[in-house]
N, CA, C and O atoms as CSV, one atom per row, in Angstrom:
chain,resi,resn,atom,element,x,y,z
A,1,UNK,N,N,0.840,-1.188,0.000
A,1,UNK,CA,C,0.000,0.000,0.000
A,1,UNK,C,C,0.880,1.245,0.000
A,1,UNK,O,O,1.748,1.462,0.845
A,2,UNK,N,N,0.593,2.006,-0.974
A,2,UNK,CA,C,1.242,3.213,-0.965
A,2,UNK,C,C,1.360,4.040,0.541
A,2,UNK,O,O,0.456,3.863,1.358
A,3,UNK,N,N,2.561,4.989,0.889
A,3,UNK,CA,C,1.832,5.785,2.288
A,3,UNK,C,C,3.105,4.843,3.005
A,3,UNK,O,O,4.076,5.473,3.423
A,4,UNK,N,N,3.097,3.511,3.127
A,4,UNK,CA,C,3.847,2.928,3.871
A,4,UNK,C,C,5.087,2.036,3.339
A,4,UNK,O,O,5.864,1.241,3.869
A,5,UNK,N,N,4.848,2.689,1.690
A,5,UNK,CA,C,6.316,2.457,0.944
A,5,UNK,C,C,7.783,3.428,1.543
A,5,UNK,O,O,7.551,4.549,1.995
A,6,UNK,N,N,8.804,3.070,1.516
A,6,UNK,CA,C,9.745,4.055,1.195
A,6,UNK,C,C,9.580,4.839,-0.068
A,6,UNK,O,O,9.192,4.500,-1.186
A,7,UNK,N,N,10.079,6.258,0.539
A,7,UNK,CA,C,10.136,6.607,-0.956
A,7,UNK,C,C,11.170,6.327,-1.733
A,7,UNK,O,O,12.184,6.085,-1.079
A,8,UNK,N,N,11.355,6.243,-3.398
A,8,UNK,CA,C,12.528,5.532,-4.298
A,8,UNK,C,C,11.625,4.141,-4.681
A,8,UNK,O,O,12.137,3.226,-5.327
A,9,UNK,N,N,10.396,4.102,-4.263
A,9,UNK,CA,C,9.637,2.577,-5.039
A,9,UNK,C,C,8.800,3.316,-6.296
A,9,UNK,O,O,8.234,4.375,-6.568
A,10,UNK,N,N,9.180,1.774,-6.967
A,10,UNK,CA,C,8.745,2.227,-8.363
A,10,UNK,C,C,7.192,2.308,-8.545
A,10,UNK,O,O,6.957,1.406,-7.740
A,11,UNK,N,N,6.117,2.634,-8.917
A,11,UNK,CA,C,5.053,2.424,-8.989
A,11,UNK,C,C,4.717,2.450,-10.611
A,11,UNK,O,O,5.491,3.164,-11.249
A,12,UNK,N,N,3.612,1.738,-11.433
A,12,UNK,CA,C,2.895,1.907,-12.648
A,12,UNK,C,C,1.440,2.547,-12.535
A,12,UNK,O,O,0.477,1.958,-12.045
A,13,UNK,N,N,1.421,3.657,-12.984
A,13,UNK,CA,C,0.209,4.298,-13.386
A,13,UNK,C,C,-0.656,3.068,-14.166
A,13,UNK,O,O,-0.044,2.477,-15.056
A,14,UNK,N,N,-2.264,2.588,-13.835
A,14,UNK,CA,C,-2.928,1.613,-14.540
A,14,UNK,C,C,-4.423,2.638,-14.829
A,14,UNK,O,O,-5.222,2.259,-15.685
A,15,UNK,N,N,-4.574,3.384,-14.373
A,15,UNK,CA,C,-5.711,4.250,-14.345
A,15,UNK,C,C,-6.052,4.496,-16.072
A,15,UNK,O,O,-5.371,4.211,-17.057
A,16,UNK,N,N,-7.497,5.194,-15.943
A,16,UNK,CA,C,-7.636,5.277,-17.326
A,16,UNK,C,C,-7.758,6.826,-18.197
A,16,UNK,O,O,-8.532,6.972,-19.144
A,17,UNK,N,N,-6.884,7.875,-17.700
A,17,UNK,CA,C,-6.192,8.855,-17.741
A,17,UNK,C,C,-5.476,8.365,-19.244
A,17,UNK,O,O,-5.097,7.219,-18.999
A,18,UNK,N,N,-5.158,8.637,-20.481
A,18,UNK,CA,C,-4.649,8.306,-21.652
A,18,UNK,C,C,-3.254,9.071,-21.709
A,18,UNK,O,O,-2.346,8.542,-22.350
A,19,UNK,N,N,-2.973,10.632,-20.891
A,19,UNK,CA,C,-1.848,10.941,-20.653
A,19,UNK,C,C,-0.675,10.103,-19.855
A,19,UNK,O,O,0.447,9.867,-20.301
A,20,UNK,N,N,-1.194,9.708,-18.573
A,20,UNK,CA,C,-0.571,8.966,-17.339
A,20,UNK,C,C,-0.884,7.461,-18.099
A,20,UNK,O,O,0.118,6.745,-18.093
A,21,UNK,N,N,-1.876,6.952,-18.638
A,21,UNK,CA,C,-1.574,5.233,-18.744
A,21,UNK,C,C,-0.441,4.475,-18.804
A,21,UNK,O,O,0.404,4.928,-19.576
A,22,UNK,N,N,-0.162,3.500,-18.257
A,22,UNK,CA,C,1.073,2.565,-18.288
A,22,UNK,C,C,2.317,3.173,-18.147
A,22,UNK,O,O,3.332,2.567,-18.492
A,23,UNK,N,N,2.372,4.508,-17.594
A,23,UNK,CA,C,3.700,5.344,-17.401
A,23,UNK,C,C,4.623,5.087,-15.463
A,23,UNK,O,O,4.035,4.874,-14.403
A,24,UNK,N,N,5.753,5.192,-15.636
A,24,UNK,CA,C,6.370,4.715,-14.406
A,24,UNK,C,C,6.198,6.002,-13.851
A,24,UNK,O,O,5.969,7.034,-14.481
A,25,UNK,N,N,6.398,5.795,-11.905
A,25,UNK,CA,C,6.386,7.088,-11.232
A,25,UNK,C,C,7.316,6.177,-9.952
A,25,UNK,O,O,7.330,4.998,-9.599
A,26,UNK,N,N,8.051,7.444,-9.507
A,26,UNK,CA,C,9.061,7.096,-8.883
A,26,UNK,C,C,7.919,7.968,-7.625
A,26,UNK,O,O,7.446,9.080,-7.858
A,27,UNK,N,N,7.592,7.033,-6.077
A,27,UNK,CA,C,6.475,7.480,-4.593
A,27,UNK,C,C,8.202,8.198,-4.113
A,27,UNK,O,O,9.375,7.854,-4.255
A,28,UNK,N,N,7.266,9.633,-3.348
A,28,UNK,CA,C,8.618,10.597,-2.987
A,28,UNK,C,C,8.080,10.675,-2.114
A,28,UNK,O,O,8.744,11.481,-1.461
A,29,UNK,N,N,7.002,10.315,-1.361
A,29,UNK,CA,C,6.425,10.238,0.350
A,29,UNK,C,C,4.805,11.210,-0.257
A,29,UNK,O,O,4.285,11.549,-1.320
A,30,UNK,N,N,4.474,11.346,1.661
A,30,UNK,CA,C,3.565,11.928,1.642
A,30,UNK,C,C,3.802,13.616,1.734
A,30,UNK,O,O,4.866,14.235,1.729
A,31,UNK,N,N,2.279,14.166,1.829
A,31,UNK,CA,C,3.151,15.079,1.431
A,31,UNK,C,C,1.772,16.248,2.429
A,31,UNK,O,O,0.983,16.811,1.671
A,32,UNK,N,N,1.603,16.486,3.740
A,32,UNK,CA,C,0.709,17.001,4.409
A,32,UNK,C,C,0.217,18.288,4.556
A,32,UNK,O,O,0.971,19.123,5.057
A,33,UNK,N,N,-0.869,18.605,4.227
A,33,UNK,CA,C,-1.443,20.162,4.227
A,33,UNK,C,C,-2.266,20.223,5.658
A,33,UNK,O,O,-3.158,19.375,5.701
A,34,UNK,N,N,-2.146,21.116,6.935
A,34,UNK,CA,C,-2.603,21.369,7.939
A,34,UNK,C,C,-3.428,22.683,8.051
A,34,UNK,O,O,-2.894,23.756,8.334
A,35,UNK,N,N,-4.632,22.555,7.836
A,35,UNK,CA,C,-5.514,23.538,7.849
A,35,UNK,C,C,-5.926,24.311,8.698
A,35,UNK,O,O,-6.094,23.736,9.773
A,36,UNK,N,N,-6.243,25.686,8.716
A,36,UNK,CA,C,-6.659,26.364,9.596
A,36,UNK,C,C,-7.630,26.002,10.582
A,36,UNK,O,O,-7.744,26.588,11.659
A,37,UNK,N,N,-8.335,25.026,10.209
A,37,UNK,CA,C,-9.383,24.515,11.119
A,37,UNK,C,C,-9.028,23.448,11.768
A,37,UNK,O,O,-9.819,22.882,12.523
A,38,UNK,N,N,-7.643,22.969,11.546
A,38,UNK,CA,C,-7.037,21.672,12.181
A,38,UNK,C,C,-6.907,20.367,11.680
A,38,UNK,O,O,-6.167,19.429,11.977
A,39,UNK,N,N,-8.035,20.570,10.629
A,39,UNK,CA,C,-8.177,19.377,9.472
A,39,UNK,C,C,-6.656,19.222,8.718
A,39,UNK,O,O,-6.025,20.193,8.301
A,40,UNK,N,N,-6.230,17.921,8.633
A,40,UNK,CA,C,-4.741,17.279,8.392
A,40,UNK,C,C,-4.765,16.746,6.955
A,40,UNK,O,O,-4.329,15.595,6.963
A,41,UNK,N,N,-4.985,17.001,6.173
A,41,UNK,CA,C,-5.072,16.578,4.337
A,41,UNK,C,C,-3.860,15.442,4.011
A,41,UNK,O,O,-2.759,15.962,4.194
A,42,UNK,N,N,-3.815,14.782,3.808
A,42,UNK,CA,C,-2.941,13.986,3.576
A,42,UNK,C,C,-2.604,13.380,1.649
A,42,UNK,O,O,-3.175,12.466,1.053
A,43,UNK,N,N,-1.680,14.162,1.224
A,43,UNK,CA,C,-1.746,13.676,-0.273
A,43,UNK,C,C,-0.524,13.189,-0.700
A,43,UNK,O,O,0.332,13.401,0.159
A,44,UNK,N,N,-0.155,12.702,-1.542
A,44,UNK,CA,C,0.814,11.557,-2.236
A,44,UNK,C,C,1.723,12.065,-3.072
A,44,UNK,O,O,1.251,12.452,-4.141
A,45,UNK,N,N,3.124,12.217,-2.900
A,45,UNK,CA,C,3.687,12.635,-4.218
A,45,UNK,C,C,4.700,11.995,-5.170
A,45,UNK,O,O,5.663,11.311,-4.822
A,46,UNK,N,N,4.429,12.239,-6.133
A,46,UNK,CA,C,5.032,11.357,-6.988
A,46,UNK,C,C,6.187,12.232,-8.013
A,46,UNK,O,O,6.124,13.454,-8.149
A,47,UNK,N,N,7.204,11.387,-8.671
A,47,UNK,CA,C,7.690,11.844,-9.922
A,47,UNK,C,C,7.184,11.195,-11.068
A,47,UNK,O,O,7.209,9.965,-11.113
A,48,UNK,N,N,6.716,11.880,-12.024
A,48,UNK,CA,C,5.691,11.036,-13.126
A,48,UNK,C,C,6.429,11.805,-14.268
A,48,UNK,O,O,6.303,13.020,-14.124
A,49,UNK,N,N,7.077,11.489,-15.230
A,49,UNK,CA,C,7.488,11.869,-16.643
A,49,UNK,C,C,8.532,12.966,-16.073
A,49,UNK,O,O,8.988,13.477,-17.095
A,50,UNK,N,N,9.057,13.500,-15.108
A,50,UNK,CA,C,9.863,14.370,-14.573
A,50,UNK,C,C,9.692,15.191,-13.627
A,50,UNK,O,O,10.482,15.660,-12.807
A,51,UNK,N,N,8.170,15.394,-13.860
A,51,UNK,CA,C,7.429,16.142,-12.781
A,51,UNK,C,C,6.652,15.736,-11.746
A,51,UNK,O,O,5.536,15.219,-11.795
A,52,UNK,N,N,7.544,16.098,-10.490
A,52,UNK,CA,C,6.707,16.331,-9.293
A,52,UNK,C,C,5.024,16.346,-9.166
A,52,UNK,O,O,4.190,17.243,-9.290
A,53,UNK,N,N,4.969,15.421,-8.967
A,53,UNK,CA,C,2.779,15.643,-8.693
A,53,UNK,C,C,2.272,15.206,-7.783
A,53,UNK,O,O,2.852,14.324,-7.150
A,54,UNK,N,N,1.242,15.582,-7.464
A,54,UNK,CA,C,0.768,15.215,-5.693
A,54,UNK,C,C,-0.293,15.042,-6.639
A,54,UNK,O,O,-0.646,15.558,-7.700
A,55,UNK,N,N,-0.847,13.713,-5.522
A,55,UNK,CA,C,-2.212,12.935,-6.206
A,55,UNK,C,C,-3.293,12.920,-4.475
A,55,UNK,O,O,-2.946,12.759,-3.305
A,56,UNK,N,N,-4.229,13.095,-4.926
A,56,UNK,CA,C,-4.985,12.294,-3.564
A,56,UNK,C,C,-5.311,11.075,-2.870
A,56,UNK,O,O,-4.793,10.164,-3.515
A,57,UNK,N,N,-5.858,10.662,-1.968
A,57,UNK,CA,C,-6.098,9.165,-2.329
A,57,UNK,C,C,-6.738,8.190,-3.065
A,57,UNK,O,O,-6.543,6.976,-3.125
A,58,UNK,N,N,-7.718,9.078,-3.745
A,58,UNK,CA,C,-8.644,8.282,-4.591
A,58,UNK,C,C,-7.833,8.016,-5.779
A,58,UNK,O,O,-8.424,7.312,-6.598
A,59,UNK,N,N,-6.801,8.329,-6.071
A,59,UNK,CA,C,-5.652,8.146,-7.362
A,59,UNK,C,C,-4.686,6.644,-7.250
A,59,UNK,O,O,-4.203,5.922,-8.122
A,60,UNK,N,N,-4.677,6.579,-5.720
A,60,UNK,CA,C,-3.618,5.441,-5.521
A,60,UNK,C,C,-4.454,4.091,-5.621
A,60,UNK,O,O,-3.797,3.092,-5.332
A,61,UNK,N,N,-6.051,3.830,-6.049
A,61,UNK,CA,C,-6.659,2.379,-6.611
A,61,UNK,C,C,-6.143,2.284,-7.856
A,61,UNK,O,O,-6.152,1.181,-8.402
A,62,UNK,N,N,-5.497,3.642,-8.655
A,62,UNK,CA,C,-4.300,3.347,-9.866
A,62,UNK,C,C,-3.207,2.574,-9.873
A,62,UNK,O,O,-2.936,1.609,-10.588
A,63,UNK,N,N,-2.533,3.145,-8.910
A,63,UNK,CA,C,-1.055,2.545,-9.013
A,63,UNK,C,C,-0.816,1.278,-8.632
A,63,UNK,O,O,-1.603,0.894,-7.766
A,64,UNK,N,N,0.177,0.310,-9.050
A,64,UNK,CA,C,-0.168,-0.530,-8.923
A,64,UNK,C,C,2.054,-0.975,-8.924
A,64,UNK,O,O,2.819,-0.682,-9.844
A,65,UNK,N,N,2.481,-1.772,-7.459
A,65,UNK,CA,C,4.110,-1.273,-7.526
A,65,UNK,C,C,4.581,-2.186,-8.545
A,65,UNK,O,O,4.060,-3.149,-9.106
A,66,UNK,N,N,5.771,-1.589,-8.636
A,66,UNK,CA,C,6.696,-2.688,-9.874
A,66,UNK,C,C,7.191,-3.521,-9.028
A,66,UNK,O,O,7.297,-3.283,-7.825
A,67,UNK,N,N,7.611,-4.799,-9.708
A,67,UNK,CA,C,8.031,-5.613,-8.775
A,67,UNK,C,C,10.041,-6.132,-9.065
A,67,UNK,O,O,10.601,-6.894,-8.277
């Protein structure tokens, strides 16, 4: 499960996104937004084609790790 990888694991984009399909992403940790109201956001970041991207959790029923 993503979140409790190190980061440096390989992951495959499987989602059905036609930009991201079947493309590698190198998990760089989590990555936490702490809100004024105390609410703790918790989102995912990745390197995908070179660029840095933070995904939410509903993104990581995509990824799927390399082995």
């Amino acid at each position: 499960m993503i979140g409790n990888e190190a980061p440096g694991t390989l992951w495959r984009f499987t989602g059905l996104d036609d930009h991201w399909y079947n493309k590698l992403a190198m998990y760089l940790g989590m990555s936490e937004i702490h809100r004024d109201d105390g609410v703790i956001v918790t989102n995912y970041k990745f390197l995908l084609e070179g660029q840095s991207t933070v995904v939410d959790r509903s993104f990581l029923k995509f990824f799927r790790e390399v082995a």
